[in-house]
C-alpha positions as CSV (number, residue, x, y, z in Angstrom):
1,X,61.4,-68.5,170.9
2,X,58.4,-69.3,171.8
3,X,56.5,-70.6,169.0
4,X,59.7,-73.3,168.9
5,X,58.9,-74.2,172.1
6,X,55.5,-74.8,171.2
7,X,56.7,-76.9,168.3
8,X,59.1,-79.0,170.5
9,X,56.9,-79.3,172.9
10,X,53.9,-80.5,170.9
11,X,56.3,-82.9,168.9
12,X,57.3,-84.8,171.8
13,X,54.2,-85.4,173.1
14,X,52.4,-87.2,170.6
15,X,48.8,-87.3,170.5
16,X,47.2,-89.8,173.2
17,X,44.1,-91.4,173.1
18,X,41.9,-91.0,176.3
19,X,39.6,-93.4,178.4
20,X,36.4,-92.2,176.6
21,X,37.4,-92.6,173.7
22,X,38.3,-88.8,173.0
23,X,42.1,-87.6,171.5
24,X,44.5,-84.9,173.7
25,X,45.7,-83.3,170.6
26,X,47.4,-80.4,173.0
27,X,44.7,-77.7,171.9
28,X,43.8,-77.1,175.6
29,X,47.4,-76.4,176.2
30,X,47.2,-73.9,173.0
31,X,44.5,-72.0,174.5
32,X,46.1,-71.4,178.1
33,X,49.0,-69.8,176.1
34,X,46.9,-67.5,174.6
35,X,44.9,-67.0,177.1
36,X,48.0,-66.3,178.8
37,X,49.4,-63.9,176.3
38,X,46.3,-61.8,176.2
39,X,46.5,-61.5,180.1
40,X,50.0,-60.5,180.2
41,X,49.6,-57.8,177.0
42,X,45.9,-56.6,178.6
43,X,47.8,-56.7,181.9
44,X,51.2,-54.7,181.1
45,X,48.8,-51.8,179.3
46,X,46.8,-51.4,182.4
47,X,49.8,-51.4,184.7
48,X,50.9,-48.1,182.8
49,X,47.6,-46.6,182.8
50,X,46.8,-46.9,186.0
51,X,50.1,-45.4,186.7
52,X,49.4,-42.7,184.2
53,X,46.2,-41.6,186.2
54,X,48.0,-41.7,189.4
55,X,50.3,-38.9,188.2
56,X,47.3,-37.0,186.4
57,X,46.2,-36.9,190.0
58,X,49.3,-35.8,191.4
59,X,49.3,-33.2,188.7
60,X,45.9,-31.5,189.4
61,X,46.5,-31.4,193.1
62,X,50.1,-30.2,192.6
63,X,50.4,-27.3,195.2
64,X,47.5,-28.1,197.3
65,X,48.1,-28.0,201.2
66,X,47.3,-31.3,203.1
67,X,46.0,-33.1,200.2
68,X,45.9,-36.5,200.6
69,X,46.5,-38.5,197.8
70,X,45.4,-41.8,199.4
71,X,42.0,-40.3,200.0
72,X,41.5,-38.8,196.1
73,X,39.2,-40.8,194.0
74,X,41.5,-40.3,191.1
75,X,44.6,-41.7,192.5
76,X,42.4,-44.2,193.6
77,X,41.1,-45.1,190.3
78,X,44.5,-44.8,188.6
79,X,45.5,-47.3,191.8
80,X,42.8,-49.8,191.1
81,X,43.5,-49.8,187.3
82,X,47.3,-50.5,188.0
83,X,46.4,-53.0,190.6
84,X,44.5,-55.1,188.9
85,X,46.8,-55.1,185.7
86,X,49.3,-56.7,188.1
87,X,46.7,-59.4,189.0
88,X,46.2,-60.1,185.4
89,X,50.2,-60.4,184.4
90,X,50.3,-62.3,187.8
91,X,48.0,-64.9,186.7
92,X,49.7,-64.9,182.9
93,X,52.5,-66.1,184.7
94,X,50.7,-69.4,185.4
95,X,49.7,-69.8,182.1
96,X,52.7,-68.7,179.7
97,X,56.6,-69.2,180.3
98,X,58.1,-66.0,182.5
99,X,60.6,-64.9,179.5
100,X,57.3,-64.5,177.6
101,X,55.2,-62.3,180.5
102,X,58.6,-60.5,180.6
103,X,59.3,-60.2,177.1
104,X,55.6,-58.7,176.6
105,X,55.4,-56.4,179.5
106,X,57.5,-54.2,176.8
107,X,53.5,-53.0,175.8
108,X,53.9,-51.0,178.9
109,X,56.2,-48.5,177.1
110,X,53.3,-48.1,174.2
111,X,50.5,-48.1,176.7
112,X,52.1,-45.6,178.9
113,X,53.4,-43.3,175.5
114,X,49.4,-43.4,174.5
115,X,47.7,-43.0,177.7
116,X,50.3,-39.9,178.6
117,X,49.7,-38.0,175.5
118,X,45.7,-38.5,176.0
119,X,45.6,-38.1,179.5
120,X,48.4,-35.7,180.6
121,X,48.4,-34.0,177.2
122,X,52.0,-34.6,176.7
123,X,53.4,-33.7,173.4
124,X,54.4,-37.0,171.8
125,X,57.2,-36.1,169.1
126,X,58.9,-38.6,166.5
127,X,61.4,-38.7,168.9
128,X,59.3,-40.6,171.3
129,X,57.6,-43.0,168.4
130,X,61.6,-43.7,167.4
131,X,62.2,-44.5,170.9
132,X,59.2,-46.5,171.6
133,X,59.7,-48.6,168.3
């Protein structure tokens, strides 16, 4: 897991004094990784809600000759959102191990069981919490 990685890592890397005089106690490398699980957890929920809004546009245009989806600003919001989600759990990849970013991109499931019921008024039944837990 992850926090044992932590542990082992941190454990064989003692701390080491630097050239001014200052101590690498590993704190910086603590930070990234949370900075990196943030990114990848902020990331994964925007990924479904952006996809989310995509399909609320796809919903109110349903039956509409010639619309171009491309071209509505909905779509293209719900694009943008989901675009720059991936940017976000693309950079956490640089900052946190990939079995982590993988393991937490699970919060799409939540995001996208919340945003549906909200946005597409989908009925969420205990059914859907039991599966989501």
């Amino acid at each position: 897991s992850t926090p044992q990685l932590l542990a082992r890592s941190r454990a064989a890397r003692a701390p080491t004094a630097m050239a001014d005089g200052t101590c690498d106690d590993g704190a910086d490398d603590q930070a990234l990784w949370a900075i990196g699980i943030i990114l990848a957890l902020v990331g994964s929920s925007l990924e479904a809600t952006g996809l989310v809004v995509q399909k609320l546009s796809h919903t109110r245009n349903r039956g509409k000759p010639n619309h171009s989806y491309v071209r509505d600003r909905t779509w293209q919001i719900g694009f943008g959102i989901f675009l720059f989600g991936n940017i976000l759990d693309f950079t956490a990849f640089g900052l946190v191990p990939q079995s982590s970013v993988t393991l937490l991109g699970s919060m799409s499931i939540v995001a996208n069981a919340f945003a549906a019921s909200r946005l597409l008024k989908e009925e969420f039944t205990r059914s859907d919490l039991a599966a989501t837990i």
